[in-house]
C-alpha positions as CSV (number, residue, x, y, z in Angstrom):
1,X,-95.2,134.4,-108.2
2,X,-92.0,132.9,-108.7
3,X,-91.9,128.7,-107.9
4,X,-89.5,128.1,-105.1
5,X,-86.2,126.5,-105.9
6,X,-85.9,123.1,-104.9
7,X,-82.3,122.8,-105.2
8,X,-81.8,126.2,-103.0
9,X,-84.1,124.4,-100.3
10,X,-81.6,122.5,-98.0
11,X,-83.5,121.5,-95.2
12,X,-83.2,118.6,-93.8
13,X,-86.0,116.0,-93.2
14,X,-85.9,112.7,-91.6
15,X,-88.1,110.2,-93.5
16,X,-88.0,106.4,-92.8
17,X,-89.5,103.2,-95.0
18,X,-93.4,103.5,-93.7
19,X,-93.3,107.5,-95.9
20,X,-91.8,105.7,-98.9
21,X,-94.4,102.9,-98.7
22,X,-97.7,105.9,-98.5
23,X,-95.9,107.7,-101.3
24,X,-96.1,104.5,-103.1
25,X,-99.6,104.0,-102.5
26,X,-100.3,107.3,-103.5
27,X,-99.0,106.5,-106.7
28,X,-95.8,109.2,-106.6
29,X,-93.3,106.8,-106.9
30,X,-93.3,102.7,-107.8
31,X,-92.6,100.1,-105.4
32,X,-89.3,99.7,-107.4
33,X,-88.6,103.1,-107.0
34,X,-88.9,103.1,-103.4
35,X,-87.0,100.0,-102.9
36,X,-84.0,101.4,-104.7
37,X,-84.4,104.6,-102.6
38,X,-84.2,102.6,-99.5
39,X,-81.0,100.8,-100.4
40,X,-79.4,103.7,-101.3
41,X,-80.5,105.3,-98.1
42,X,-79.8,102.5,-95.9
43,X,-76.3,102.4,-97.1
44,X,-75.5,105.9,-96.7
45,X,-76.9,105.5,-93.6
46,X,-73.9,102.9,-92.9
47,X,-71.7,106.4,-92.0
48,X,-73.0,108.8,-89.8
49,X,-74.0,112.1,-91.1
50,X,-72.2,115.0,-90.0
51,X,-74.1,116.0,-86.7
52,X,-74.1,119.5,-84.6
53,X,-71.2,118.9,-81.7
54,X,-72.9,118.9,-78.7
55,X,-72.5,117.7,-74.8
56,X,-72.5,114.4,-75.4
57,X,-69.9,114.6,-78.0
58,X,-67.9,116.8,-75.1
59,X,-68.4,113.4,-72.8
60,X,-67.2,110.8,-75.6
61,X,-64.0,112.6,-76.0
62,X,-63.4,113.6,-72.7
63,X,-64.0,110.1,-71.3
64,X,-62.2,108.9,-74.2
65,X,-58.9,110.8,-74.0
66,X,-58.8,110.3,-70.1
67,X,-58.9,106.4,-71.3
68,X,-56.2,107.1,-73.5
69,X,-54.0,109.2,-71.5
70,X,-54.0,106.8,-68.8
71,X,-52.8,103.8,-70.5
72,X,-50.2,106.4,-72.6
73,X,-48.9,109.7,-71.0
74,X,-50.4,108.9,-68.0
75,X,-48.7,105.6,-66.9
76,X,-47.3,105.9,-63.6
77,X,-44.4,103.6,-62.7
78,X,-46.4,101.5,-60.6
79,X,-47.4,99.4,-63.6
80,X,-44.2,98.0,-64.1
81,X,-44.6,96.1,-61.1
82,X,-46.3,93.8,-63.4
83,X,-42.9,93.2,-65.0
84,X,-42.9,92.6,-69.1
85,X,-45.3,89.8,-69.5
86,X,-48.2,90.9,-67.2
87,X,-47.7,94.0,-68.7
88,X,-48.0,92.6,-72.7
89,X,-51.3,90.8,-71.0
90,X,-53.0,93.8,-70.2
91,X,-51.9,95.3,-73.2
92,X,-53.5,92.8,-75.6
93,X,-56.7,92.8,-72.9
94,X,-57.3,96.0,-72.9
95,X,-57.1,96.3,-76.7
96,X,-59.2,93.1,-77.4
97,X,-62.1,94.7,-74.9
98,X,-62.1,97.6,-76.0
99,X,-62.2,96.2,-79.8
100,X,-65.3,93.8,-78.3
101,X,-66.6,97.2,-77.0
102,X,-66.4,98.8,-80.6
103,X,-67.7,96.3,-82.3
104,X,-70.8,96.6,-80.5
105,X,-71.7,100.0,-80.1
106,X,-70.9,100.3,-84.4
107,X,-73.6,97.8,-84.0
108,X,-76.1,100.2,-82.3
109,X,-74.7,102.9,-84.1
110,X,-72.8,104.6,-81.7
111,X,-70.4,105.5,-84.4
112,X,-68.2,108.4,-82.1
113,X,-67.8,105.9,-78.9
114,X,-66.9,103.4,-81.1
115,X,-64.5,104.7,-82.5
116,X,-62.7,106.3,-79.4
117,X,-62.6,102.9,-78.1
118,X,-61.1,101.2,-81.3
119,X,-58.5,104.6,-81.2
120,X,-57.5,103.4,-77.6
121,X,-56.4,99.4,-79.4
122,X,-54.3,100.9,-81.5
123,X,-52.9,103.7,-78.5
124,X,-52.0,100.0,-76.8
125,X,-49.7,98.5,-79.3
126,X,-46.7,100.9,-78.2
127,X,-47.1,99.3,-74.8
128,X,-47.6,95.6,-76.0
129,X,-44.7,96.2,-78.5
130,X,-42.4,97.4,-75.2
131,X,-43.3,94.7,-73.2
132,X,-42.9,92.1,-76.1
133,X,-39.7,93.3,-76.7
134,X,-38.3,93.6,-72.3
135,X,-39.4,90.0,-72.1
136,X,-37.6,88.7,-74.4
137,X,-34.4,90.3,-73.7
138,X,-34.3,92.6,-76.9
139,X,-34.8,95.9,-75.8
140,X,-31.5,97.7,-76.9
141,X,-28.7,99.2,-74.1
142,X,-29.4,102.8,-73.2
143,X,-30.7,105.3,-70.7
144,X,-34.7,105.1,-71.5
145,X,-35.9,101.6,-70.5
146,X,-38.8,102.5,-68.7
147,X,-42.1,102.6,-71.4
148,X,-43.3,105.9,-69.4
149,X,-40.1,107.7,-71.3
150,X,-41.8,106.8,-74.5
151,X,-44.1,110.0,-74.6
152,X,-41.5,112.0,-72.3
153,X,-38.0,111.4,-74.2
154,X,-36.7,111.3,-78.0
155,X,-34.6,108.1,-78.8
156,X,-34.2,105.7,-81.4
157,X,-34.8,103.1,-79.5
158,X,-38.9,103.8,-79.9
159,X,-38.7,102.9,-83.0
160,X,-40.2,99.7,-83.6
161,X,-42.7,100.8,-81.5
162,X,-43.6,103.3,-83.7
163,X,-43.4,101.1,-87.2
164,X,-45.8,98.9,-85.4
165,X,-48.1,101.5,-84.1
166,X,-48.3,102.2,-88.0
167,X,-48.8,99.1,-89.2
168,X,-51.6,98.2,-86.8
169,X,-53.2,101.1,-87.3
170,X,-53.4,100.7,-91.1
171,X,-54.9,97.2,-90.4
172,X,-57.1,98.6,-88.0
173,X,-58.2,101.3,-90.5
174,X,-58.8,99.1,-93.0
175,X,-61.3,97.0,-90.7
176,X,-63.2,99.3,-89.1
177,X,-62.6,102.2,-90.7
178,X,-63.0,105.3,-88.2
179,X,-61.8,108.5,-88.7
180,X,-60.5,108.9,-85.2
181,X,-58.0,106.2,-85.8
182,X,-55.8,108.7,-87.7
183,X,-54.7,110.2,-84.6
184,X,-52.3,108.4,-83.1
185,X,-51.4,107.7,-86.8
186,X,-50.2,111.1,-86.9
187,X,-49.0,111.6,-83.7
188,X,-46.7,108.5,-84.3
189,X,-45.3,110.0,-87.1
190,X,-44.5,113.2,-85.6
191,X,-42.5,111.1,-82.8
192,X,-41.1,108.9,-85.9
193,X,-39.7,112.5,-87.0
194,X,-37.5,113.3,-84.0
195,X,-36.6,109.5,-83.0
196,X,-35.1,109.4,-86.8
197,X,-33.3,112.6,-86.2
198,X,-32.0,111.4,-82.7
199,X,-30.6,108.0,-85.1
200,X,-29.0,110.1,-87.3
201,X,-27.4,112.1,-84.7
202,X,-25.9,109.3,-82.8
203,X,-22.0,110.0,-84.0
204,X,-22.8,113.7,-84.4
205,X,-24.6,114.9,-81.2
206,X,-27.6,116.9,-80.9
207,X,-27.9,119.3,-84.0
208,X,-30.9,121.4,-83.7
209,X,-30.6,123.0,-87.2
210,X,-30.7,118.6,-88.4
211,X,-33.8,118.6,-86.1
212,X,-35.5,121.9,-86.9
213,X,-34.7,121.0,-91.2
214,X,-35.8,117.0,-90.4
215,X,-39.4,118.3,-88.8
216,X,-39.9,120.5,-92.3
217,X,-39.4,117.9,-94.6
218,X,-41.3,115.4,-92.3
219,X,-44.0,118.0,-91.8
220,X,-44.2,117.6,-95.9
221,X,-44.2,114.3,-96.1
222,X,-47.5,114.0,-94.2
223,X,-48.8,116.6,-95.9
224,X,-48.4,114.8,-99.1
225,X,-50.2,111.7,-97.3
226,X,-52.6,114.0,-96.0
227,X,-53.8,114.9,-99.5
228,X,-53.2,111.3,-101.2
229,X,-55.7,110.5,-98.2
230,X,-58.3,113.5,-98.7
231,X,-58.4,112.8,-102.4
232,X,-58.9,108.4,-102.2
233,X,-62.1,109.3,-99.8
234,X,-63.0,112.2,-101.9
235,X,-62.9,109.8,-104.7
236,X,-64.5,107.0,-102.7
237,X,-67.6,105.0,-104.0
238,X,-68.7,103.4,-100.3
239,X,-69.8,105.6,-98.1
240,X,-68.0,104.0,-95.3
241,X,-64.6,105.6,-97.3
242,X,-66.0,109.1,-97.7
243,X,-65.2,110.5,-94.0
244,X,-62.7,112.8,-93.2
245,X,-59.8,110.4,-92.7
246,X,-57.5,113.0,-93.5
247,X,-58.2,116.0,-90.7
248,X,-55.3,114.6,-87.9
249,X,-53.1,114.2,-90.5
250,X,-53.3,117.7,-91.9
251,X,-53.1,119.1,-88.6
252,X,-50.0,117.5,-87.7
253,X,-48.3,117.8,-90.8
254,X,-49.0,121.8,-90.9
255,X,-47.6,121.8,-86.9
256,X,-44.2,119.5,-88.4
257,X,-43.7,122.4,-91.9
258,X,-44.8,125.4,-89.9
259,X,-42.8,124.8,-86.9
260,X,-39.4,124.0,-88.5
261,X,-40.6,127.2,-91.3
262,X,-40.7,129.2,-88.2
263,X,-37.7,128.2,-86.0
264,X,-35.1,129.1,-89.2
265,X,-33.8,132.1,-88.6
266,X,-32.1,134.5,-91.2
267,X,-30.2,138.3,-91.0
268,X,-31.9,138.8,-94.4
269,X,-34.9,140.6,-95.2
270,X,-35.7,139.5,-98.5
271,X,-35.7,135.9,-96.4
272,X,-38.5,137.2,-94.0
273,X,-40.5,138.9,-96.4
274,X,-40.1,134.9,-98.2
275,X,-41.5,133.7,-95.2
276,X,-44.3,135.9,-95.0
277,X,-45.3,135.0,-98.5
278,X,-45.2,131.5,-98.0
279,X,-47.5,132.0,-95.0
280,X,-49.9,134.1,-97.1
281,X,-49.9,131.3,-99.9
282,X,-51.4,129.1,-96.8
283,X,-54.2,130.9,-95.4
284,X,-54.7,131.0,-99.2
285,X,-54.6,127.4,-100.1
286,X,-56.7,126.9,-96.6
287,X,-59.7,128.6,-98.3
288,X,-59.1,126.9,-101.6
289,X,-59.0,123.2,-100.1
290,X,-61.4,124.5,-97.1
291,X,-59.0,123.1,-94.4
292,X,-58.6,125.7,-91.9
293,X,-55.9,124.6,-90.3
294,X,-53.8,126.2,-93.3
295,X,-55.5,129.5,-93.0
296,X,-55.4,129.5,-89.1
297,X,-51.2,128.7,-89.2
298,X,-50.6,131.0,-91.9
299,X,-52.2,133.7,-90.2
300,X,-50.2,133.4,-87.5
301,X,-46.9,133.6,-89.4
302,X,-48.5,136.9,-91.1
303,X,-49.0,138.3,-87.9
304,X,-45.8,137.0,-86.5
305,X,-44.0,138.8,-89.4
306,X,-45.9,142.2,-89.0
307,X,-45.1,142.0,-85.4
308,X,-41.5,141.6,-86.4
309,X,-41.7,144.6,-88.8
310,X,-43.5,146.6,-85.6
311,X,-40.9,145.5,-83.6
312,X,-37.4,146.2,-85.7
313,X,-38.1,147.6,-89.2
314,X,-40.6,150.4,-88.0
315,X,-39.5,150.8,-84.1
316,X,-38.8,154.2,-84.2
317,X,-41.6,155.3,-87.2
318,X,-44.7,157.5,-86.2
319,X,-47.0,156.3,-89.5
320,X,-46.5,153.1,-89.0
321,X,-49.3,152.6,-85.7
322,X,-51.7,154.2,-88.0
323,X,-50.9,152.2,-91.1
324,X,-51.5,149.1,-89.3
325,X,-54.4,150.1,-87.9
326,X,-55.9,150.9,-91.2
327,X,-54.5,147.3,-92.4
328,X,-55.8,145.7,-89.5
329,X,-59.9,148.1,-90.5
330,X,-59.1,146.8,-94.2
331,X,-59.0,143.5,-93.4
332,X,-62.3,143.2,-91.2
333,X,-63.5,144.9,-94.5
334,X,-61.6,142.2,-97.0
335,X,-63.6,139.7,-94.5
336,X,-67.1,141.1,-95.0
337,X,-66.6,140.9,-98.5
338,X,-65.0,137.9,-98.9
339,X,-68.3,136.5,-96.7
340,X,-70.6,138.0,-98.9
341,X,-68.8,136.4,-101.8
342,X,-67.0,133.1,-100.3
343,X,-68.8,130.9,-102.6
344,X,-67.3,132.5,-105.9
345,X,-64.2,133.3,-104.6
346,X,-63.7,129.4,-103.5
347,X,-64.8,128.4,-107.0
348,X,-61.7,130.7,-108.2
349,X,-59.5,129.7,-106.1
350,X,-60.1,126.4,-107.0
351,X,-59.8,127.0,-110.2
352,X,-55.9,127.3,-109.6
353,X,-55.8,123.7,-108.5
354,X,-54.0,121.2,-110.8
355,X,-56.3,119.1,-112.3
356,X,-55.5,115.9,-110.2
357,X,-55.8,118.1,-106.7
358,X,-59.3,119.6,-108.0
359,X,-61.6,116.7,-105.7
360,X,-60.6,118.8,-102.8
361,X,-62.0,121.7,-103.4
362,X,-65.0,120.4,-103.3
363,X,-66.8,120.8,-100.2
364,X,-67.7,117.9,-97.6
């Protein structure tokens, strides 16, 4: 009869000090032994372990975004009847409660609440920034002085609200250290993009080839952080730096490239068919780096692209229903396989990696 593997076995079960001390006493392992086992544990235990998402995870965020939204895209114009120094109060009230609050549920390990209400700090610096700036006379001339345009219009004038969203959220990050915190990271740069365009536009007027090209290379430029990111915590010694800091910031940084990709339009073919390989090299690259969100865009710019051959190459052809459908039965097929050997091909695919962009491959 053939031993079990151990290594194959991968269930998971809980076991806290008073085991370690009866396996001690049974003489399985030395009192030494179990100490350093505990430490190790204890400090692993410092970062949650990836849990099933259930209902109560449904609540955190949903409570947690409604918090958000309210003091962000939500804002009605009645809160300006506290004029630019009430205003900057609740600002920094808000965020220092709801910094108390976080600090004490990390405390009873309430890591997901906690860091929703840490997110919703760094969501309030825009505002504080706003009001800093209205009271002391420095908000610049111009047709958006009302902080509710901030998540409604583009203009240069958000600016420094957006640097310091940045900046506090790094600091923030680097304190606390919650994953969720990345969000408004990202979704600050993705406004950066199109207030920098609007800048740049001033003596030129609205260009929206400049804005579709600026959202590309933006779009790569947070992919590139994205990555610089996912490697450091893939890299990381504490545990507290191993979480998935980089998730918001590949998501939004594949909606900047693929969007402005997309939007170009071109009379040439050879140009499409370009686009459709880039999209393929995607869904690729998803299932080499296992970020979906690579896969899941670059399947839509396949399909996009077969619709377009459907649609204008092949309008008028009888095969080409059939050949599709026996694409679209060959690729259920390519799934089955690929399911039956994703482990293997990963490792391959991986294997095409440069050297320094290997850590991601490997799987969280």
């Amino acid at each position: 009869m053939n031993e079990p593997d151990p290594v194959a076995d991968d269930r998971r079960i809980p076991i806290d000090r008073r085991q370690l001390q009866a396996a001690v006493q049974a003489g399985d392992i030395s009192a030494e032994q179990a100490e350093r086992l505990w430490a190790r544990w204890a400090g692993s235990a410092a970062v949650p372990a990836p849990a099933r998402f259930s209902f109560t995870h449904v609540l955190y965020y949903f409570g947690g975004m409604l918090a958000i939204g309210a003091m962000t895209l939500f804002m009605t114009l009645g809160w300006e009847l506290f004029g630019a120094w009430g205003l900057l109060l609740l600002a920094v009230g808000y965020g220092a409660g709801a910094i108390a609050v976080a600090k004490n549920l990390l405390r009873r390990g309430l890591h997901i609440p906690a860091g929703i209400l840490a997110t919703l700090a760094v969501c309030l610096v825009p505002l504080a920034v706003w009001a800093l700036q209205t009271g002391l006379g420095l908000w610049p001339e111009g047709s958006h002085d009302s902080y509710r345009d901030y998540h409604r219009f583009i203009d240069w004038r958000w600016l420094w609200l957006e640097l310091a969203t940045l900046a506090a959220a790094a600091v923030m990050l680097w304190w606390l250290r919650f994953p969720f915190m990345v969000m408004p990271v990202a979704v600050t740069i993705w406004y950066l993009c199109m207030d920098v365009t609007h800048m740049l536009m001033q003596k030129e007027g609205f260009d929206w080839e400049f804005t579709r090209d600026m959202s590309l290379l933006f779009g790569l430029f947070t992919l590139a952080l994205a990555v610089w990111v996912d490697l450091r915590t893939r890299l990381a010694t504490d545990p507290r730096d191993r979480q998935d800091f980089a998730f918001w910031l590949y998501l939004f940084g594949v909606i900047m490239f693929w969007g402005g990709l997309s939007l170009r339009e071109s009379d040439s073919e050879l140009a499409k068919a370009g686009y459709a390989a880039i999209n393929v090299v995607l869904v690729f690259l998803g299932a080499a780096i296992s970020r979906r969100v690579f896969t899941v865009f670059g399947a839509i710019g396949v399909a996009g692209y077969v619709a377009y051959l459907s649609h204008k190459v092949f309008a008028d052809s009888l095969l080409f229903p059939f050949v599709l459908t026996l694409l679209g039965l060959g690729i259920v097929a390519l799934g089955i396989w690929w399911q039956r050997r994703e482990a293997r091909i990963h490792a391959h695919l991986a294997g095409w990696l440069p050297a320094a962009l290997k850590p991601l491959a490997d799987q969280r």
